[in-house]
C-alpha positions as CSV (number, residue, x, y, z in Angstrom):
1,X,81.1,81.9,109.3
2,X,82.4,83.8,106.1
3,X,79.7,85.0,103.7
4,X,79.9,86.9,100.4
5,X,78.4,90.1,99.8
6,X,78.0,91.7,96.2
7,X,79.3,95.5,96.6
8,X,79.6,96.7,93.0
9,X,79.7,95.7,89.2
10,X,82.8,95.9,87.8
11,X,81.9,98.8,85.3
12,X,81.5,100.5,89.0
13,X,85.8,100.1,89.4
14,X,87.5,100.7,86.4
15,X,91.2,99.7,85.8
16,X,92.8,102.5,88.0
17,X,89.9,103.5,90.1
18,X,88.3,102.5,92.9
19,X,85.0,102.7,95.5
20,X,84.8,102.8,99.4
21,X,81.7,100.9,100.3
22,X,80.3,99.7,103.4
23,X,79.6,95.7,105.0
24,X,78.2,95.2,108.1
25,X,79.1,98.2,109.3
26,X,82.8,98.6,108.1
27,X,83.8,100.7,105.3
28,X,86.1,98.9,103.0
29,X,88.0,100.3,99.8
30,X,87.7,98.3,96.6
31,X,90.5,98.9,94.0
32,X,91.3,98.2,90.5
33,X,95.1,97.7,90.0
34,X,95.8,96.0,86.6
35,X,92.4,94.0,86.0
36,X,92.2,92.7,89.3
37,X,90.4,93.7,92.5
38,X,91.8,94.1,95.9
39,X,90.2,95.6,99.0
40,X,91.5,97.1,101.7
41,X,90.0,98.8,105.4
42,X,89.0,102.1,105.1
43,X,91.1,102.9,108.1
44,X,94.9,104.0,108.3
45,X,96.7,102.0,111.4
46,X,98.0,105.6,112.0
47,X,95.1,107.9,114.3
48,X,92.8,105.7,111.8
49,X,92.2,108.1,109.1
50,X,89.7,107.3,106.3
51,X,92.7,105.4,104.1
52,X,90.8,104.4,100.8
53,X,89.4,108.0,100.4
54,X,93.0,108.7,99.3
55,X,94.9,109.8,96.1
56,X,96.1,106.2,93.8
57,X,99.7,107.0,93.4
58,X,102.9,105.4,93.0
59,X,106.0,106.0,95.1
60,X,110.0,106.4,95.3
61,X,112.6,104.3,96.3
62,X,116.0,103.7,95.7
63,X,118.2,101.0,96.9
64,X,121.9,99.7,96.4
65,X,120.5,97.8,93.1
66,X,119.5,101.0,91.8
67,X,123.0,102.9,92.7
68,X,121.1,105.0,95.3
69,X,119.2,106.4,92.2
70,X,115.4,107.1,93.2
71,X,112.8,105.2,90.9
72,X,109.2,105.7,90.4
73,X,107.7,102.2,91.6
74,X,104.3,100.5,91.8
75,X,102.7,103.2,89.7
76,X,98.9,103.0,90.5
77,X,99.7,100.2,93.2
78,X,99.4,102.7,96.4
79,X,96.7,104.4,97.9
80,X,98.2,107.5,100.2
81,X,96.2,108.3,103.1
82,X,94.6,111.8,102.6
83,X,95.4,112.6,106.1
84,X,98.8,112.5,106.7
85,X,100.2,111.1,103.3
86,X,101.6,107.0,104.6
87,X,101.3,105.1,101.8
88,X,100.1,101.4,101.1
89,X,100.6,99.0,98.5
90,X,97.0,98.0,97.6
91,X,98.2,94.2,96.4
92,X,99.6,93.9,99.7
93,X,98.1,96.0,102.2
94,X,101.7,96.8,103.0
95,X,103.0,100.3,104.6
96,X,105.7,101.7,102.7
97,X,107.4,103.7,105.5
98,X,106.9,101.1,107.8
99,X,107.3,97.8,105.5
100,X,106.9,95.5,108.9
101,X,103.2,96.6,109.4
102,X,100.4,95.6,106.8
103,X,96.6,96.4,106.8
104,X,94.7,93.0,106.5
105,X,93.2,92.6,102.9
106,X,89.9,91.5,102.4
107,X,88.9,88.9,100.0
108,X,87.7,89.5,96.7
109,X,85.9,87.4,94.2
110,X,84.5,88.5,90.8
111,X,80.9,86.3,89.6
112,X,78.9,87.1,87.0
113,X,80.2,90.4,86.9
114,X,79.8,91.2,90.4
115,X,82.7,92.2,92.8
116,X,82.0,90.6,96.1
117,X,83.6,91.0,99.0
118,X,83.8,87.7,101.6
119,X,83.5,89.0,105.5
């Protein structure tokens, strides 16, 4: 059975920031992207490096819409793993190099000004 467990206020995670804490023995990144909290394994799915101790970032792409031109995308949106630089959408839990593979997101609620984090 799911329960909830309180991890931080939300004066902890400001708009742009965010925490690595851990529940029941997993360490688990908390993130602020636009007003709303997301969380995310602290583990990258590649030689499992600490993920969510990484840089918030946006990346490139380009595409046949944008004539091949590279854009800056999902600024503040993608936390790079500090260890060998793959990035992940935080809303998503998606892998930008590899866009079939995903982390699983963890669910977040906000009470009473508490960020909680159901495990």
């Amino acid at each position: 059975m799911k329960r909830e467990y309180a991890v931080a206020r939300i004066e902890d995670v400001p708009e742009g920031k965010h925490i690595v804490v851990e529940v029941r023995g997993r360490e688990i990144g908390v993130f602020n992207v636009g007003g709303r909290y997301y969380a995310l394994p602290n583990a990258c799915f590649h030689q499992n490096g600490p993920l969510c101790r990484g840089a918030i970032s946006g990346t490139v792409a380009c595409s046949a819409e944008t004539g091949w031109q590279r854009r800056w995308v999902q600024d503040g949106e993608i936390v790079v793993c500090p260890w060998h630089s793959l990035e992940f959408n935080v809303t998503t839990g998606q892998c930008i190099a590899y866009p079939d593979r995903r982390l699983p997101r963890v669910e977040v609620r906000v009470d009473d000004g508490q960020i909680r984090l159901v495990l």
